[in-house]
C-alpha positions in Angstrom: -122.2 -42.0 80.3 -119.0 -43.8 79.4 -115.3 -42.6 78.0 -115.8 -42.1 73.7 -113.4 -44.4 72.0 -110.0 -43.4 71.2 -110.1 -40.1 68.8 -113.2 -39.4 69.3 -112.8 -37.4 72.7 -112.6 -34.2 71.5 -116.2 -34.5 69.4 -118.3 -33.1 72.0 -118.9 -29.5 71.5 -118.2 -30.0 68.2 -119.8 -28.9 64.7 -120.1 -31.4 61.9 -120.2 -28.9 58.7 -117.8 -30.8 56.0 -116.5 -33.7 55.3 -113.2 -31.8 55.1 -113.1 -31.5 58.7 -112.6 -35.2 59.3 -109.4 -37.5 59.4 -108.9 -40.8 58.4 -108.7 -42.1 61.5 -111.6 -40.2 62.9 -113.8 -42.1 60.5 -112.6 -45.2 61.8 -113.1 -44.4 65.0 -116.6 -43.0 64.5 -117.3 -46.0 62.2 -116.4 -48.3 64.9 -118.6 -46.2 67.1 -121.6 -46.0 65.0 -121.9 -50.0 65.3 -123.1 -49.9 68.8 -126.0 -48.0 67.6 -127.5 -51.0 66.0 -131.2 -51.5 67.2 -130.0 -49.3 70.8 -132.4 -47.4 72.1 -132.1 -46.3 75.6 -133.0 -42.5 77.2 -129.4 -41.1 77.2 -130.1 -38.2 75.5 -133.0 -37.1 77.8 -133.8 -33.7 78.3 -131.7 -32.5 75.4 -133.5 -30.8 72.6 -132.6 -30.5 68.8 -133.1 -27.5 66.7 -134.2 -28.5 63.5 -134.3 -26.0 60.7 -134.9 -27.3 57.3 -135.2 -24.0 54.8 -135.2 -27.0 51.9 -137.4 -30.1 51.5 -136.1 -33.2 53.2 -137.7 -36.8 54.2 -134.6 -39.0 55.2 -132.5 -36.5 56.5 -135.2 -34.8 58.7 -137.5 -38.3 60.1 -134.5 -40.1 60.6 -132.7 -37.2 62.7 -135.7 -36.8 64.4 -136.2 -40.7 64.8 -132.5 -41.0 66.4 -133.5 -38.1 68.8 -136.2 -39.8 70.0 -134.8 -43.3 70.4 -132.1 -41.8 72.7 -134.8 -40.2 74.9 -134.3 -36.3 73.1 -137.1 -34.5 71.7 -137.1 -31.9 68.4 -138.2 -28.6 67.6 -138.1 -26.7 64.7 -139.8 -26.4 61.3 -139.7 -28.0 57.9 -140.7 -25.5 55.6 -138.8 -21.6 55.5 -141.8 -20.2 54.6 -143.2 -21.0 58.3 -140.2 -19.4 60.1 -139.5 -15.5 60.2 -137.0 -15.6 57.5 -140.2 -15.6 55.5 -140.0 -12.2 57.1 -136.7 -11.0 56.5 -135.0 -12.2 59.5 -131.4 -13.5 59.0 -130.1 -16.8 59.3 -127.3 -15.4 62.0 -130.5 -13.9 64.1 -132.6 -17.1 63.5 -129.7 -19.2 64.8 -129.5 -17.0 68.1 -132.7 -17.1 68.9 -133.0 -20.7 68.5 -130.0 -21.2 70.4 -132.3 -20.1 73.7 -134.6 -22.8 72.6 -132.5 -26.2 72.5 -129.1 -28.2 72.7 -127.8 -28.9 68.8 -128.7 -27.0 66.3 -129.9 -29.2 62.6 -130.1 -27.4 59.4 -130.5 -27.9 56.1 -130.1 -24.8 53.0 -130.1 -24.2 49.6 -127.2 -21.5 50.3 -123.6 -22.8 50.1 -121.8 -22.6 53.1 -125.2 -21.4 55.3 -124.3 -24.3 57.7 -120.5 -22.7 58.5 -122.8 -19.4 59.1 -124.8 -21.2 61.2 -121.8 -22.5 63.2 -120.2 -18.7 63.6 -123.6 -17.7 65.0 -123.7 -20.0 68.2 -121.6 -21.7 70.8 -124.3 -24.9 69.9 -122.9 -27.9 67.8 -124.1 -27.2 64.7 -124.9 -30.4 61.8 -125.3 -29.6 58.2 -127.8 -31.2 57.4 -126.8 -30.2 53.3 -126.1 -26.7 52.1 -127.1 -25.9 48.2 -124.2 -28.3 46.5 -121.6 -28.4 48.8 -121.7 -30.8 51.7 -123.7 -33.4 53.5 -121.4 -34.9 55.8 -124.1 -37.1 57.9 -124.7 -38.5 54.5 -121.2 -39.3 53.7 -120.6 -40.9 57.1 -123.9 -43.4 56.7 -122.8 -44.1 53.0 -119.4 -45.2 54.6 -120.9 -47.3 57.3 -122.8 -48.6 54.1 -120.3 -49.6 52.2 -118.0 -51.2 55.1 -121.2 -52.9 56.1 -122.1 -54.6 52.5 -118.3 -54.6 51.2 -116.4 -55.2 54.8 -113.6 -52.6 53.9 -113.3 -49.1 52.4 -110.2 -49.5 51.1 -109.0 -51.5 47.3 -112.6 -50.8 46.3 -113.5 -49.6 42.2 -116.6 -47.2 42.6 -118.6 -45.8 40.1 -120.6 -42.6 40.4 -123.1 -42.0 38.2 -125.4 -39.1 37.1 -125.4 -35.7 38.8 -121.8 -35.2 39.3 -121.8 -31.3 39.4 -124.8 -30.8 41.7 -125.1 -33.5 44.1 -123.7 -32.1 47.3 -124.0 -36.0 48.5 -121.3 -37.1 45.7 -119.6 -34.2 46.6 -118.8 -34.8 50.0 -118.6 -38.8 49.3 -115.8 -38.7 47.0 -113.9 -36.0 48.8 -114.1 -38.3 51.9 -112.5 -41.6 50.0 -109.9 -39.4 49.1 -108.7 -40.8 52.6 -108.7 -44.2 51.5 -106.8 -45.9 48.3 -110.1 -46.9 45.8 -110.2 -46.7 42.2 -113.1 -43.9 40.9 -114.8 -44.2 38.3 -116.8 -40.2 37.6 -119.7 -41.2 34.7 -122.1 -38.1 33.3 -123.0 -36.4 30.9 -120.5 -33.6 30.1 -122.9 -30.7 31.4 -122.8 -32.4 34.9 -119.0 -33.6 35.2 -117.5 -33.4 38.0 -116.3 -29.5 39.2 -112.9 -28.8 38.7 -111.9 -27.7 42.1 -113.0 -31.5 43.4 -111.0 -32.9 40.4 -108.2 -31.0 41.6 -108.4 -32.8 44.7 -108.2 -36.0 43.4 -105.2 -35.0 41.9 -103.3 -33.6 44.7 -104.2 -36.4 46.7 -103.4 -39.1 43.8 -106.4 -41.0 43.7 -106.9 -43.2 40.4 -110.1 -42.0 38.2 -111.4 -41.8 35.1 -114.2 -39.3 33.5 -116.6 -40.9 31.1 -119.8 -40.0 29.5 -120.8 -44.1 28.8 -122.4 -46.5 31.5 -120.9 -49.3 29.9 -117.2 -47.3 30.5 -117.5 -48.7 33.6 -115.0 -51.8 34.7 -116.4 -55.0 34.6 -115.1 -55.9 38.4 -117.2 -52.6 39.7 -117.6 -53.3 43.3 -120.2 -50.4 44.2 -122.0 -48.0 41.9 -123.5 -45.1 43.2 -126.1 -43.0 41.3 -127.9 -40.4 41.9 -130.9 -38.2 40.2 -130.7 -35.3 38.3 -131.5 -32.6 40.5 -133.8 -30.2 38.7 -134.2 -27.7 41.5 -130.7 -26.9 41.1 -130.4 -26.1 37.2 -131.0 -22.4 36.4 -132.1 -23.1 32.7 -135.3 -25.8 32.8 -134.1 -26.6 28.8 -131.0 -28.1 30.3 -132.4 -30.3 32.7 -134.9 -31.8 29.8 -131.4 -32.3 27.8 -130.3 -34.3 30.5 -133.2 -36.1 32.8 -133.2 -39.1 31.5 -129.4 -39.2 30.7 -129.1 -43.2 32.7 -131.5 -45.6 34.0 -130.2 -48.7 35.4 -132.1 -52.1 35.4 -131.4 -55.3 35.7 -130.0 -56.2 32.6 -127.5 -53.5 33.2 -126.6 -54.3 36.3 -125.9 -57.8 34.7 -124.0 -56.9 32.0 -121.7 -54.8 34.5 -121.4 -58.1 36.5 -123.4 -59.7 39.6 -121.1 -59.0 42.0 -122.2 -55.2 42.6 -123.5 -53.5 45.0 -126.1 -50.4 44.0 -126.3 -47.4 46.3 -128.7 -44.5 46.0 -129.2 -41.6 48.3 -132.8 -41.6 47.9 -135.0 -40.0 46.1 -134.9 -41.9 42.8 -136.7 -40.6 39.8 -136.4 -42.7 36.8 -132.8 -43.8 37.2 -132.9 -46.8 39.0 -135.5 -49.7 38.0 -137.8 -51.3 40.6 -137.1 -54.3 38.9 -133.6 -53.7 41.0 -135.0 -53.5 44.7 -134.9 -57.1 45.2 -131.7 -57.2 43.8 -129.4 -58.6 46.3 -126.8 -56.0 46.0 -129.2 -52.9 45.9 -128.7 -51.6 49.3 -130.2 -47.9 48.9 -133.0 -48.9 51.5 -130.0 -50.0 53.7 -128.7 -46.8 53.6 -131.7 -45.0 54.7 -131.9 -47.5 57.3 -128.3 -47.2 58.5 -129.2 -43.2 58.7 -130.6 -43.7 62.1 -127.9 -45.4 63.2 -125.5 -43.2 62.7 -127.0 -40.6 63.4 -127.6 -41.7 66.9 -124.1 -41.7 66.7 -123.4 -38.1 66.1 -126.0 -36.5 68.3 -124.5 -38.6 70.9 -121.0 -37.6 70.6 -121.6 -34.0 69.6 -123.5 -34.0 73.1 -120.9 -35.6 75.0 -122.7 -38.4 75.6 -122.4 -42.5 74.5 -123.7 -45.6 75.6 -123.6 -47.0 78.4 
């Protein structure tokens, strides 16, 4: 085990819940980290065991946790489906948390219920990772989107980003834009008007002066765009089923879009796509969504390593 790099001693121990837990400078420093991850796979992590408790439905997330585990010599427990635990039962999440504590080392979960993950946390002296809770936060997300972006753009600063879709239920864009709020970019918030942006986050852009602009039209978009970043619309999370069929097929962006916008763009997705991107796109030279679920077991190497005190060697 060797010394973390500088700010980044005191993540051991530590809980990764939201994105507004994290510094500037932290990011930089786990950034920096996260790159000597790349292709490493060596047992430092042996004999540790992760807890992994998904109460939603998950690919990414859950294989590439549970790829990054086992590349650094951990194993994984848990389940992948709520209705094979005992909260099928009644049991509470704050009892299913202390049990599982007996079981392993860091705690992974994933909920529908808004701030479940911070419960999670209060119920065990275990690093707990949110692993996404309802529409709030997915801060392992957030921090391979960044090593994304710095990997494809080389900076994360003086960019002009679009987001575009699901503004008011993706917990990913959620976390995402909160987080550049650290860094001085130019936002650019397209959707239709049912899914803008909530106000509270708005707010924040505010306080913390960041440039953006709200816009129902694709095409609103600047020509110079260096990343755009869609996502689906999430129909699990709309209580009315007649709204979502408003609003399904609001954008789908193909080639000829992507052209118009300008060449020079690079196309991020958090995966799953629906009907909003094209295939025509995936060997687009800019499309980098496969990147990104690539880059998630890098970084998350990362973070199981730091939040149990260990890095490479």
């Amino acid at each position: 085990m060797t010394t973390p790099a500088a700010g980044l001693e005191h993540f051991a121990g530590r809980d990764l819940i939201s994105m507004r837990d994290f510094r500037r400078e932290e990011l930089l420093a786990f950034l920096d980290e996260a790159t000597r991850y790349e292709g490493f796979s060596e047992p430092i992590l042996a004999g540790k065991v992760m807890g992994s408790l998904f109460f939603e439905p998950s690919t990414r997330t859950h294989l590439s946790f549970n790829s990054a585990m086992q590349r650094l010599g951990g194993s994984s427990i848990g389940f992948a489906d709520a209705k094979v635990s005992s909260t099928a039962k009644g049991e509470s999440l704050s009892d299913t948390i202390r049990v599982v504590e007996n079981y392993c080392d860091v705690v992974l979960i994933r909920h529908p219920r808004e701030g479940a993950a911070r419960l999670a946390a209060e119920s065990t002296s275990l690093p707990v990772i949110n692993a996404g809770d309802g529409t709030n936060q997915h801060p392992t997300q957030t921090l391979l989107d960044l090593y994304t972006i710095r990997q494809t753009r080389g900076r994360l600063d003086n960019l002009k980003i679009a987001f575009i879709g699901d503004l008011k239920y993706s917990r990913t864009v959620h976390s995402l834009i909160e987080t550049l709020t650290h860094f001085d970019n130019e936002l650019f918030l397209v959707s239709p008007t049912s899914l803008r942006m909530p106000a509270s986050f708005i707010d924040e852009l505010d306080d913390r002066g960041t440039v953006y602009t709200e816009d129902e039209d694709f095409f609103s978009i600047a020509s110079d765009v260096d990343i755009i970043y869609t996502t689906r619309i999430q129909q699990e999370r709309f209580p009315d089923p007649i709204e979502y069929e408003k609003v399904k097929n609001a954008y789908r962006i193909d080639r000829a879009a992507i052209e118009r916008i300008g060449g020079n763009v690079t196309l991020m997705h958090p995966l799953p796509r629906l009907n909003e991107i094209s295939t025509d796109l995936d060997d687009f030279p800019g499309s980098a969504y496969f990147d990104q679920a690539r880059n998630g077991v890098t970084v998350r190497k990362a973070v199981l390593s730091l939040l149990l005190g260990h890095t490479r060697g």
